[in-house]
N, CA and C atoms as an extended XYZ file, in Angstrom:
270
Properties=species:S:1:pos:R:3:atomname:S:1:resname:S:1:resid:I:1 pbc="F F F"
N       125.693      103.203       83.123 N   UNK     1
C       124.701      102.846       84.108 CA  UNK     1
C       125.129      103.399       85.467 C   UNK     1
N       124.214      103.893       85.994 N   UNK     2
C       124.304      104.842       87.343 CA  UNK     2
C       123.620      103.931       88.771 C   UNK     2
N       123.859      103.939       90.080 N   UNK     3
C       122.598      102.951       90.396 CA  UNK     3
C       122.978      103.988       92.222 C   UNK     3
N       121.677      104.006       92.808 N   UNK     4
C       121.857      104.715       93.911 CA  UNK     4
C       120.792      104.346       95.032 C   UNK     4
N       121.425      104.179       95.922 N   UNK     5
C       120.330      103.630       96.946 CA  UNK     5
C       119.827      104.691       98.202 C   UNK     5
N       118.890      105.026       98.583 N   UNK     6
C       118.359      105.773       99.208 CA  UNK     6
C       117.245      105.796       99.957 C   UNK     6
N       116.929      106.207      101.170 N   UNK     7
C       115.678      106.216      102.101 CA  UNK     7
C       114.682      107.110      101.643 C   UNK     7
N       113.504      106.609      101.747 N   UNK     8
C       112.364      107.699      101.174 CA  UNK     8
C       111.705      107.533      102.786 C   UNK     8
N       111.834      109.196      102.870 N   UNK     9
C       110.864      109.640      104.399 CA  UNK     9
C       109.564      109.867      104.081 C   UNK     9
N       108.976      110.332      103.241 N   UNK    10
C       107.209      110.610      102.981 CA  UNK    10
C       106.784      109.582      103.595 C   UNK    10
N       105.886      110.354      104.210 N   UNK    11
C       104.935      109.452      105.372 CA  UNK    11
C       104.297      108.084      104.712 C   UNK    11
N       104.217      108.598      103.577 N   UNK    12
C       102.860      107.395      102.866 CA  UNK    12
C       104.176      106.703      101.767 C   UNK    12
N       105.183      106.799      102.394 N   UNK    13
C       106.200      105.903      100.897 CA  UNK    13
C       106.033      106.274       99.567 C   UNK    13
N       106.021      105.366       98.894 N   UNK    14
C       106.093      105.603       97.221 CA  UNK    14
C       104.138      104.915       96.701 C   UNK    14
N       103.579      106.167       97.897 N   UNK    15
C       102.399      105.299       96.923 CA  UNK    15
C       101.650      106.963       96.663 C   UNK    15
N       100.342      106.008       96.131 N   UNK    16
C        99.356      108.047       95.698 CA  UNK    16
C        99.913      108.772       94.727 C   UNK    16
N       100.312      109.987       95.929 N   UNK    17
C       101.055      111.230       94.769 CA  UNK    17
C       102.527      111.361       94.800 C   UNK    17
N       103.054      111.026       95.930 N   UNK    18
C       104.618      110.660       95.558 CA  UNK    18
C       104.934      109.713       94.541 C   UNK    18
N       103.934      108.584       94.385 N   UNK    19
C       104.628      107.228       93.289 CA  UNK    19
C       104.600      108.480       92.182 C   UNK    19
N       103.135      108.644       91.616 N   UNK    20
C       102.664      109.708       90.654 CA  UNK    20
C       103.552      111.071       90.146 C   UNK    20
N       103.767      111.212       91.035 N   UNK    21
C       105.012      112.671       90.881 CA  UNK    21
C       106.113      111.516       90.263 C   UNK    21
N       106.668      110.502       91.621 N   UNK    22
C       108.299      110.126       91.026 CA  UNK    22
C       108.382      109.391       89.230 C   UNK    22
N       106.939      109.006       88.931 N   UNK    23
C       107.094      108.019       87.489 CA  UNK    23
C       107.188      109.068       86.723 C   UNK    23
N       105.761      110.152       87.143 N   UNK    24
C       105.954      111.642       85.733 CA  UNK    24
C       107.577      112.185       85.552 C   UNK    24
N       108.112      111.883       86.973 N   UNK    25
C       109.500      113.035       87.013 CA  UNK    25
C       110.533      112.308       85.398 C   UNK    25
N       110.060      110.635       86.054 N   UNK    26
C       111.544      109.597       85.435 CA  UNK    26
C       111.039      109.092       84.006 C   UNK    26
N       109.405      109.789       83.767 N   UNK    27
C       109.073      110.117       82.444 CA  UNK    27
C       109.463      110.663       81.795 C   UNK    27
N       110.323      111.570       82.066 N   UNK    28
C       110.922      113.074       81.478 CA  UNK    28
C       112.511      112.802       80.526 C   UNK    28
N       112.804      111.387       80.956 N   UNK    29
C       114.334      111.536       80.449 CA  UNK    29
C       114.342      110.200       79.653 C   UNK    29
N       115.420      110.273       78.802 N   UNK    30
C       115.112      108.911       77.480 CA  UNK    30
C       116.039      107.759       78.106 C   UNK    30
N       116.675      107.294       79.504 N   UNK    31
C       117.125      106.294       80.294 CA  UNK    31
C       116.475      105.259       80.440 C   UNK    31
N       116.566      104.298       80.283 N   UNK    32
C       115.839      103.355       80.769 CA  UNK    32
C       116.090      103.697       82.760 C   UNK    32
N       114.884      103.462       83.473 N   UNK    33
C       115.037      103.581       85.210 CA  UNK    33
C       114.619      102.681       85.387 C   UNK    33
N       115.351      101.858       86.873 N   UNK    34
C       114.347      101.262       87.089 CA  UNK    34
C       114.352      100.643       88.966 C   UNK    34
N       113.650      100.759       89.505 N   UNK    35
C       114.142      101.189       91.072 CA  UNK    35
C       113.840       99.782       91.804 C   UNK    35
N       113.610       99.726       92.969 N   UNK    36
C       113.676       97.951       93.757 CA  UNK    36
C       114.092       98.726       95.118 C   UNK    36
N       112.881       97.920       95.612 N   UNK    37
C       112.740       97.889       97.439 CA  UNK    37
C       113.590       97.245       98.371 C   UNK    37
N       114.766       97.590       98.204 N   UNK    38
C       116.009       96.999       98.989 CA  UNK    38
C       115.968       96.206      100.270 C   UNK    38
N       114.619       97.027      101.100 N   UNK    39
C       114.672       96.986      102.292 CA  UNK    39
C       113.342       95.476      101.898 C   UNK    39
N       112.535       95.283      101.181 N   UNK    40
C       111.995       93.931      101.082 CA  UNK    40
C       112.259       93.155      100.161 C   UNK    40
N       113.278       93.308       99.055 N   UNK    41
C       114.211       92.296       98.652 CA  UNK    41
C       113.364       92.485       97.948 C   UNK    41
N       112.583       93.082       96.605 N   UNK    42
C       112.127       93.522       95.998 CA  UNK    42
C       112.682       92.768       94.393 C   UNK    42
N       112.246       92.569       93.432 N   UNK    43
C       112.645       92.658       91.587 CA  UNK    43
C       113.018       94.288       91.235 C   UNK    43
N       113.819       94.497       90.743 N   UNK    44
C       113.220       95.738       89.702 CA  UNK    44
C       112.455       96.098       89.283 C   UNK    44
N       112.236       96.796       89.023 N   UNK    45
C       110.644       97.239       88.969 CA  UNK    45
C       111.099       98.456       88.006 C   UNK    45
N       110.365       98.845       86.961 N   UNK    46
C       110.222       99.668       85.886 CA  UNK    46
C       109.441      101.083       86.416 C   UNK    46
N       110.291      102.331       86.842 N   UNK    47
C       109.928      103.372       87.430 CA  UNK    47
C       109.300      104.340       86.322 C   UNK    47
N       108.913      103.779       85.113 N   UNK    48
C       107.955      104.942       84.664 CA  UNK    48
C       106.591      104.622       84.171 C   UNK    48
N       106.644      103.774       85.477 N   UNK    49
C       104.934      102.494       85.516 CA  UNK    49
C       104.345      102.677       86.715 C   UNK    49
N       103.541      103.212       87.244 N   UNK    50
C       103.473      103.716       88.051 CA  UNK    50
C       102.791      102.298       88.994 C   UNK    50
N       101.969      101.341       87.599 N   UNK    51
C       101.457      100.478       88.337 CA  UNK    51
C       102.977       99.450       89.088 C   UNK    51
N       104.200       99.330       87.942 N   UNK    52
C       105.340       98.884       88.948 CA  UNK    52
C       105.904       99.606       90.251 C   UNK    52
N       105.584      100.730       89.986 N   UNK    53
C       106.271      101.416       91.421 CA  UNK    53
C       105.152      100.589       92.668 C   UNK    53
N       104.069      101.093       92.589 N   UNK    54
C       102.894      100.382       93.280 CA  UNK    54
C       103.155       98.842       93.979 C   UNK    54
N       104.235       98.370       93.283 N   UNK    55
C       104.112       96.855       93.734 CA  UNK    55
C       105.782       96.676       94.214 C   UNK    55
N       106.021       97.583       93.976 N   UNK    56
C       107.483       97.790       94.960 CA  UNK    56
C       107.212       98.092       96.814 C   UNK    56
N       106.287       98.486       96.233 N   UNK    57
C       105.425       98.339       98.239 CA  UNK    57
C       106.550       98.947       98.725 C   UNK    57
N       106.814      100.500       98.525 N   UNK    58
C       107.986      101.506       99.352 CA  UNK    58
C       107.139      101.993      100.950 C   UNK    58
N       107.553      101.587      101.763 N   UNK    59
C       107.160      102.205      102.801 CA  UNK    59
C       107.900      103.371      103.063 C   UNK    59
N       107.335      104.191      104.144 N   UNK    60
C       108.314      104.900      104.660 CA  UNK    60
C       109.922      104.475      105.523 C   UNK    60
N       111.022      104.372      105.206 N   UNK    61
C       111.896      104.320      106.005 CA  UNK    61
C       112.528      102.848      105.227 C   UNK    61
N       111.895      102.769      103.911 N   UNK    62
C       112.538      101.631      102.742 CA  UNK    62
C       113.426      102.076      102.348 C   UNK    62
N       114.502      101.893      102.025 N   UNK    63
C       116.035      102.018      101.246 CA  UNK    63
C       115.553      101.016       99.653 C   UNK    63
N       115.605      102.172       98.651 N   UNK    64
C       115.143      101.930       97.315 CA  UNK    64
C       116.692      101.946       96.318 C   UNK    64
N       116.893      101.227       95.801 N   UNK    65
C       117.598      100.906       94.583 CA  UNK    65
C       116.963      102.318       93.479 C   UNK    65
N       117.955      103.299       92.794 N   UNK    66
C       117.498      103.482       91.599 CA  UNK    66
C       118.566      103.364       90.865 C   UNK    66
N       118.381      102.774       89.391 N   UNK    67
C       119.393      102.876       88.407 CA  UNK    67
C       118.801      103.346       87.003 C   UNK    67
N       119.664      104.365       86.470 N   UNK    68
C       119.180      104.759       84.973 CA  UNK    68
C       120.256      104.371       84.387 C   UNK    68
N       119.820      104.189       83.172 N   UNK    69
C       120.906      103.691       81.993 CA  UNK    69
C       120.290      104.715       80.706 C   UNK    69
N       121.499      104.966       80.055 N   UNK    70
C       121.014      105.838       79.259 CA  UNK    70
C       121.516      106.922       78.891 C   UNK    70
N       121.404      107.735       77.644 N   UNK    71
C       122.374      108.855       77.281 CA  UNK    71
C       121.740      110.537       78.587 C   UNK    71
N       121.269      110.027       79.216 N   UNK    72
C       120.550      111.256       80.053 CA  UNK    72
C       120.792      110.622       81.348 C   UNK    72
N       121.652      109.630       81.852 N   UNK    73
C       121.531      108.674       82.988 CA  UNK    73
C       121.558      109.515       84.321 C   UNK    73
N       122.835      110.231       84.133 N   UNK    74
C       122.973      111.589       85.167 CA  UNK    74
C       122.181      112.469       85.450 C   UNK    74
N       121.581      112.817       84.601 N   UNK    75
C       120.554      113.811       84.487 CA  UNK    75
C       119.406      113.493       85.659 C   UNK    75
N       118.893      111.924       85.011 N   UNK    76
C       117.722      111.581       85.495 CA  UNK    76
C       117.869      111.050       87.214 C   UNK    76
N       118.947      110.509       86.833 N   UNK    77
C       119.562      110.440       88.780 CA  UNK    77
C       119.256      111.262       89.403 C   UNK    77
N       120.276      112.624       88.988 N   UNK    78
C       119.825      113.741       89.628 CA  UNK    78
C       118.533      114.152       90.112 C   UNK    78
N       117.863      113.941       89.129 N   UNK    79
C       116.533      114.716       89.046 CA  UNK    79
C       115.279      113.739       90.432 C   UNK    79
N       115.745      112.470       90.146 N   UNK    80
C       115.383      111.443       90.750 CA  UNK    80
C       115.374      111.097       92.808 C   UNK    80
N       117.024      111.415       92.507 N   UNK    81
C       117.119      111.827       93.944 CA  UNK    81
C       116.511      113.051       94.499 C   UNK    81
N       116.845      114.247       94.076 N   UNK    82
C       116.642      115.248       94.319 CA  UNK    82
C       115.125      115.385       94.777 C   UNK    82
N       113.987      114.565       94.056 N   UNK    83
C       112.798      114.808       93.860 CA  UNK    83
C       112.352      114.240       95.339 C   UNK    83
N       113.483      112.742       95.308 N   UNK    84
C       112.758      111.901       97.138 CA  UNK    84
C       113.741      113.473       98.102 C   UNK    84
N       114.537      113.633       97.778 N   UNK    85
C       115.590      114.787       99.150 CA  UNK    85
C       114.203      115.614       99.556 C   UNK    85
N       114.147      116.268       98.575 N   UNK    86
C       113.199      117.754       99.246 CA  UNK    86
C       111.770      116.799       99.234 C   UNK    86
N       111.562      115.454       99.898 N   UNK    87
C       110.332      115.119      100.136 CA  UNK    87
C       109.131      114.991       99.150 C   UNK    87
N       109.525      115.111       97.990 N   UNK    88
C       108.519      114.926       97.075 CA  UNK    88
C       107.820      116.627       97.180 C   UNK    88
N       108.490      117.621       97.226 N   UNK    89
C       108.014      118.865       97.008 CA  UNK    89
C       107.397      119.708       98.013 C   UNK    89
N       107.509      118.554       98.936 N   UNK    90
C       106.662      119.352      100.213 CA  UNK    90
C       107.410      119.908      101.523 C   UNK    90
């Protein structure tokens, strides 16, 4: 189990097409993920639900919990962070 906490800058947080992009991304790997709104004391929340990301209520400038578990755990971290770093692609 991997677990990493991090600021998401996108203007609009984790909602729309950033949530949409980040669940397809953490769709991709056989880990269980599962992320939490640090900054509002948030549950875990199941990141390849897009309706759970949605209710994690990520604003901009939220510090998010992610943790994968799983034979791909690294992988999907990677892939995970990497995806909020470069802004969700933009």
């Amino acid at each position: 189990m991997i677990d990493h906490t991090i600021t998401i800058t996108h203007e609009v947080g984790l909602h729309a097409r950033p949530a949409a992009t980040f669940v397809k991304k953490a769709a991709e790997f056989e880990s269980a993920i599962t992320i939490e709104n640090v900054t509002r004391g948030s549950d875990s929340m199941n990141a390849k639900s897009v309706v759970s990301v949605f209710k994690a209520a990520v604003a901009q400038g939220h510090d998010v919990k992610i943790v994968t578990d799983g034979s791909d755990e690294r992988e999907a971290m990677d892939a995970l962070v990497g995806l909020i770093e470069s802004n969700f692609g933009e």
